[in-house]
N, C-alpha and C positions, 0 to 999 in steps of 0.2 A: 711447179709449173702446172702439172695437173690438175693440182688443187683449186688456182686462179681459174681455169678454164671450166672445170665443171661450177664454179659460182659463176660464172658469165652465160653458160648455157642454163641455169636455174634461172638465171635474171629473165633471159631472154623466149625462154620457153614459153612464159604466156603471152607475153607480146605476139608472137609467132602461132597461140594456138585461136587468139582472141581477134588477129587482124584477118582470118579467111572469111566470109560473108559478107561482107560486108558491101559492096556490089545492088545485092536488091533492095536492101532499106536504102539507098540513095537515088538509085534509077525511080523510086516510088516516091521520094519526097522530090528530086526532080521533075515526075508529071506533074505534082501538086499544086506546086509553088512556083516552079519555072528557073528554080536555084539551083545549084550544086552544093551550098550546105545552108546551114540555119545561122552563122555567127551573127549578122546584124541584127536579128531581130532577140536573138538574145543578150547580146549589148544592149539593147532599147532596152527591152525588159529589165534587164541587172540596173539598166539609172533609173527609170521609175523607182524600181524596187528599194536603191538605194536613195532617192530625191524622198519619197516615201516616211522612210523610216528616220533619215537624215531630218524630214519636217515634221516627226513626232516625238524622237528619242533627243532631239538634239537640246532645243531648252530646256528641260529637265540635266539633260547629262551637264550642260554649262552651267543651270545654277549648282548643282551637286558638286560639283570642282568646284565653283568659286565657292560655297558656304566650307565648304572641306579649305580649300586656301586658305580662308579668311581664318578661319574655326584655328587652325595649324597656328596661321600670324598672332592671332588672340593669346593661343596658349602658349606662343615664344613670348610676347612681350610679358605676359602673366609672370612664366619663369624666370626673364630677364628680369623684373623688376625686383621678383622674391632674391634674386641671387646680389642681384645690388642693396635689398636693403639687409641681406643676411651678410656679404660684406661690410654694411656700415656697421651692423652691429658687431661684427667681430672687431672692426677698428677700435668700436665703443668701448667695447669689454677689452683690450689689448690697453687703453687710456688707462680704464677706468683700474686693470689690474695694476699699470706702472706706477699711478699714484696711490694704489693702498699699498702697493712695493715698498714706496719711499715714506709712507705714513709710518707703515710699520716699523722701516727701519728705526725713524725721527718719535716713535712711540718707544722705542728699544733702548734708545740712547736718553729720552728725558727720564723712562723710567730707572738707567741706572743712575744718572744725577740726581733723583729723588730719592732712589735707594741709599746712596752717599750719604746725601744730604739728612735724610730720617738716621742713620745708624749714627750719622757724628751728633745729631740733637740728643737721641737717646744716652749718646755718651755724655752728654755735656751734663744731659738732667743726673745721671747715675753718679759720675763724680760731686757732683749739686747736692744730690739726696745723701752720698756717704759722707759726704761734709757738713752736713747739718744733721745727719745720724751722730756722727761722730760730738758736736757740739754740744746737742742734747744729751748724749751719753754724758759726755765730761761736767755739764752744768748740774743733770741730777746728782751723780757722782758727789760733786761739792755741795749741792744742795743735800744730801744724805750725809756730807760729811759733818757739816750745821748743825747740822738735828740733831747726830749721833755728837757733836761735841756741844751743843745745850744739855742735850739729857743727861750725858756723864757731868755734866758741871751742874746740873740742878741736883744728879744725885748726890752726889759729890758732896755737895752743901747741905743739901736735908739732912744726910747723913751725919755727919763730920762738923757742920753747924747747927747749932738751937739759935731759938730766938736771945735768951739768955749772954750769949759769948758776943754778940755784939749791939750794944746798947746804942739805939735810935729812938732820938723824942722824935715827937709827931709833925715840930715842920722839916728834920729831916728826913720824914717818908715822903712830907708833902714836894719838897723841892726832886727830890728822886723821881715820882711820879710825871711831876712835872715834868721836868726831862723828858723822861722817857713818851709823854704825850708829845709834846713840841718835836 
């Protein structure tokens, strides 16, 4: 309670040491003027003062707010538009990603039907190739058998026959020949 009471006597202290004299500066602008104080005439003064500054500061201060308004509304619609078209493109690229989604997949799935498809060709031609490997093997085969049974049967006879052990006139070389031409 103390406490309260000496800040109330601090408040009050200059009030009390600032309100004594006060008396002759009055009684002296009372001979002056014929008043007991100056208020009106400093109302008058303060609306000039304010009509004044009100008729110098004020269009400048108004267009300054409005280019600021305006300047503010520019750079929303600015933003506004960047954020709509940065929405579309996100829609864009959201499209654009769904169908390489499903490209890919439908590239996933021809490429294993291709893969299929190529491994059973490659089989077809492999058994193809060991089957005409195998043909040709077997044809040379008999065709070396040929040869190797001419040769032993021509040696065979060089050997083992003369001209001598079997007697041929000459139209039966010619009818042989023949043969053997036709």
């Amino acid at each position: 309670m103390m406490k309260k009471l000496f800040y109330v006597a601090l408040l009050l202290l200059p009030v009390i040491l600032l309100a004594s004299g006060g008396e002759h500066e009055t009684s002296r602008y009372f001979s002056q003027t014929g008043r007991h104080s100056d208020f009106v005439p400093r109302i008058f003064n303060f609306v000039v003062f304010f009509g004044l500054i009100y008729y110098l500061v004020a269009s400048p201060i108004k267009g300054f707010f409005k280019g600021r308004k305006e300047g503010i509304a520019a750079q929303l619609n600015a933003i506004e538009s960047k954020l709509q078209e940065a929405k579309e493109r996100q829609m864009d690229a959201e499209k654009a990603l769904a169908e390489s989604e499903i490209k890919a997949k439908e590239l996933i799935e021809d490429s294993k039907k291709e893969a299929a498809l190529l491994s059973k060709r490659i089989g077809e031609n492999r058994t193809k190739d060991l089957e005409l490997l195998e043909k040709l093997h077997e044809e040379r085969m008999q065709h070396e058998e040929r040869r190797m049974l001419k040769e032993t049967i021509a040696s065979v006879l060089h050997e083992n026959i003369t001209g001598d052990d079997i007697p041929l006139s000459e139209k039966q070389v010619v009818e042989i020949i023949a043969k053997k031409v036709a």
